[in-house]
Biotite code that builds the C-alpha atoms (Angstrom):
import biotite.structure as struc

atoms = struc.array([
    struc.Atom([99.672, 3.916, 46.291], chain_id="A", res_id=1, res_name="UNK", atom_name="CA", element="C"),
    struc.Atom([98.768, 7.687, 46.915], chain_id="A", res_id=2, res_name="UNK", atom_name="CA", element="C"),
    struc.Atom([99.549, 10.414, 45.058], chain_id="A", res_id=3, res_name="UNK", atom_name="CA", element="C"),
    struc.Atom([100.227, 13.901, 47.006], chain_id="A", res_id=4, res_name="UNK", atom_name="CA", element="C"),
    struc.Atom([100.266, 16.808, 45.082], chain_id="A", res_id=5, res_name="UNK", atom_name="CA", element="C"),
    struc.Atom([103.607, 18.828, 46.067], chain_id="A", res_id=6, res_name="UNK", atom_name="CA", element="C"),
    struc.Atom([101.169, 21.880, 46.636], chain_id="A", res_id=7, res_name="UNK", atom_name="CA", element="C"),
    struc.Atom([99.654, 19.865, 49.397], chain_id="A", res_id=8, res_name="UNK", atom_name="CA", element="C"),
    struc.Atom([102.580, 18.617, 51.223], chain_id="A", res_id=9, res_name="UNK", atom_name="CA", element="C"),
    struc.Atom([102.730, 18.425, 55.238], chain_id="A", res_id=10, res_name="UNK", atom_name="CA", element="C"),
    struc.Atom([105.605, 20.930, 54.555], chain_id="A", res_id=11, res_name="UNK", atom_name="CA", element="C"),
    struc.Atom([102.992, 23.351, 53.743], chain_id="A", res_id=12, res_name="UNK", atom_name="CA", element="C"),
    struc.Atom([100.899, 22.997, 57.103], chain_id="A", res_id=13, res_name="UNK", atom_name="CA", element="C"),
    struc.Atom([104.064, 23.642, 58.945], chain_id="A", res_id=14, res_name="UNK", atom_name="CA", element="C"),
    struc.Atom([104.718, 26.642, 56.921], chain_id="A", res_id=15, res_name="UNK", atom_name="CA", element="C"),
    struc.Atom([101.063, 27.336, 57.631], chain_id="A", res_id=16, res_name="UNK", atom_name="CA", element="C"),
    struc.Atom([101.430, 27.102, 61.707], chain_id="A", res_id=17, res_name="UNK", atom_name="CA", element="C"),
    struc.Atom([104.573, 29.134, 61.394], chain_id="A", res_id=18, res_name="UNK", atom_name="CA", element="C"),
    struc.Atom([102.977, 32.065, 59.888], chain_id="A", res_id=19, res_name="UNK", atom_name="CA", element="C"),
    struc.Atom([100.268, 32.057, 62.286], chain_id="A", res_id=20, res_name="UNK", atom_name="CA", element="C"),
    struc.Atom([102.927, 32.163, 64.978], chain_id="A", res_id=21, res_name="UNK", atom_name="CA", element="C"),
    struc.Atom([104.521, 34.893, 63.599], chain_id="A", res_id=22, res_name="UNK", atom_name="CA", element="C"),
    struc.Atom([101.289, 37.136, 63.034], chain_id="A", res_id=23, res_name="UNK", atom_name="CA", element="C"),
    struc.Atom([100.487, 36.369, 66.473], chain_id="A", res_id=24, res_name="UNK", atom_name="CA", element="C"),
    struc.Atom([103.634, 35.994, 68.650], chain_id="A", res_id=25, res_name="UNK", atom_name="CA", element="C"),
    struc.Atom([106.591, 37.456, 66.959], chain_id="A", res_id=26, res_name="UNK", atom_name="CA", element="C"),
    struc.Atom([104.824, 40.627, 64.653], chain_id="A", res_id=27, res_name="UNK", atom_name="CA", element="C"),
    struc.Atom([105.492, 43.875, 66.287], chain_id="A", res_id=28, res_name="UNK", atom_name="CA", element="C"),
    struc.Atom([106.535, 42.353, 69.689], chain_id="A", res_id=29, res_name="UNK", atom_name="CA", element="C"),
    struc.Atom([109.770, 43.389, 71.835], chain_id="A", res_id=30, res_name="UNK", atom_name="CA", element="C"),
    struc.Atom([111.581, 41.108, 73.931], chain_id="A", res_id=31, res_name="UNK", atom_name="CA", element="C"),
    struc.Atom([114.028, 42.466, 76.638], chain_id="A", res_id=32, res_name="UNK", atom_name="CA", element="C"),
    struc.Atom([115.803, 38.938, 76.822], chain_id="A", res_id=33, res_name="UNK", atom_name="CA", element="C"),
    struc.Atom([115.560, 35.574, 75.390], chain_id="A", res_id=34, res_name="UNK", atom_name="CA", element="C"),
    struc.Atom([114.291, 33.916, 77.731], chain_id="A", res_id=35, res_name="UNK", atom_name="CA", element="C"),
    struc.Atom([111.125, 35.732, 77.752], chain_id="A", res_id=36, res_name="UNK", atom_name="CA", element="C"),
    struc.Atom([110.828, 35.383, 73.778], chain_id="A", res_id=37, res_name="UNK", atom_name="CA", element="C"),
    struc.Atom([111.308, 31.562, 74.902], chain_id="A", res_id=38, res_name="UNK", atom_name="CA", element="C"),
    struc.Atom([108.069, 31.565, 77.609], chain_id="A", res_id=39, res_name="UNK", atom_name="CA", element="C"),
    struc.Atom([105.896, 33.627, 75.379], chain_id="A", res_id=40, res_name="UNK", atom_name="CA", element="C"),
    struc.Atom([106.704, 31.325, 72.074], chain_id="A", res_id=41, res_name="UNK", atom_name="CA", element="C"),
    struc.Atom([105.947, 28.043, 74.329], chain_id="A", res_id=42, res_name="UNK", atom_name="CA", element="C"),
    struc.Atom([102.668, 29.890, 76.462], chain_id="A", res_id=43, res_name="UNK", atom_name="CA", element="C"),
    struc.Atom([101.243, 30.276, 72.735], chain_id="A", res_id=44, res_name="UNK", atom_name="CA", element="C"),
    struc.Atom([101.895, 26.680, 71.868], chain_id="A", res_id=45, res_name="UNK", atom_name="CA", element="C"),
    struc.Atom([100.742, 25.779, 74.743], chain_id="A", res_id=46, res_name="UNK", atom_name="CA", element="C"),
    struc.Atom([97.599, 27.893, 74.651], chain_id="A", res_id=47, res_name="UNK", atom_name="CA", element="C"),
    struc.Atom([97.161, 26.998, 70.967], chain_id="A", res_id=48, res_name="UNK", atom_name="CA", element="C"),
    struc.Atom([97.073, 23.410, 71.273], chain_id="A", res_id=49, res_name="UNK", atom_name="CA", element="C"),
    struc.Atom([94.929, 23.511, 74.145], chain_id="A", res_id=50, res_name="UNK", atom_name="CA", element="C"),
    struc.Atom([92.326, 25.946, 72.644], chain_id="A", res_id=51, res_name="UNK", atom_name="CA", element="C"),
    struc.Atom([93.216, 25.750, 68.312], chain_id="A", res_id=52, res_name="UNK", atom_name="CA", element="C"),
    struc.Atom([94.702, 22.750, 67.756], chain_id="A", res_id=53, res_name="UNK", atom_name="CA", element="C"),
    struc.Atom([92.476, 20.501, 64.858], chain_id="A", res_id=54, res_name="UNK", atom_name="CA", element="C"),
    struc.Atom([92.802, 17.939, 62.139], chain_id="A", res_id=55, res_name="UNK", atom_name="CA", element="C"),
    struc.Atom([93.001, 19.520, 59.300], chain_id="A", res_id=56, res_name="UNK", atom_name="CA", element="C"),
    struc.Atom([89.931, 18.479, 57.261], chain_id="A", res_id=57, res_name="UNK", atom_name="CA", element="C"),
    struc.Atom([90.308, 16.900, 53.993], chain_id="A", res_id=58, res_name="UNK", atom_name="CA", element="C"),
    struc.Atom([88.287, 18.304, 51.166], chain_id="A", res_id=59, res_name="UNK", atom_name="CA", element="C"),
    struc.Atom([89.505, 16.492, 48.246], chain_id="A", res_id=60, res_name="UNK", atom_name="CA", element="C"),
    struc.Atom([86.536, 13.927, 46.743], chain_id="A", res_id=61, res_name="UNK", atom_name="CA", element="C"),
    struc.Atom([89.034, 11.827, 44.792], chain_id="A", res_id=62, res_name="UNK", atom_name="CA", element="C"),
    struc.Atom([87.380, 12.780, 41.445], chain_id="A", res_id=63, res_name="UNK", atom_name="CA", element="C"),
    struc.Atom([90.697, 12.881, 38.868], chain_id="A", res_id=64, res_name="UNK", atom_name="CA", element="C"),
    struc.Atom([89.790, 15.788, 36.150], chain_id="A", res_id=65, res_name="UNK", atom_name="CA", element="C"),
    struc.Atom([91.406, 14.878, 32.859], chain_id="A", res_id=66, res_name="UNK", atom_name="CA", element="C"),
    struc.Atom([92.192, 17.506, 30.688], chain_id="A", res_id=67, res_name="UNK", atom_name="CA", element="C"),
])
């Protein structure tokens, strides 16, 4: 059994990706239809998971600290 701290759920690294989309997608930009928020929200998934896209690295040495 593994025990996942609720501060570092996979909910977080979706909340994560979503804020990066906003900051660089949605922040300050003007659509004049949907369908080109659509193409320009799936050209930056596409782009970022061609050029960004990474395992997120692990940096917890299983050392418990008992207070």
């Amino acid at each position: 059994m593994h025990f996942t701290p609720t501060y570092s759920s996979w909910l977080n690294q979706i909340e994560i990706w979503f804020n990066m989309l906003a900051k660089d997608v949605l922040k300050n930009g003007v659509w004049k239809s949907t369908k080109q928020l659509v193409d320009q929200i799936m050209e930056y998934i596409r782009t970022y998971n061609e050029q960004r896209a990474a395992p997120f690295k692990w940096t917890y040495a299983g050392k418990i600290r008992v207070v």
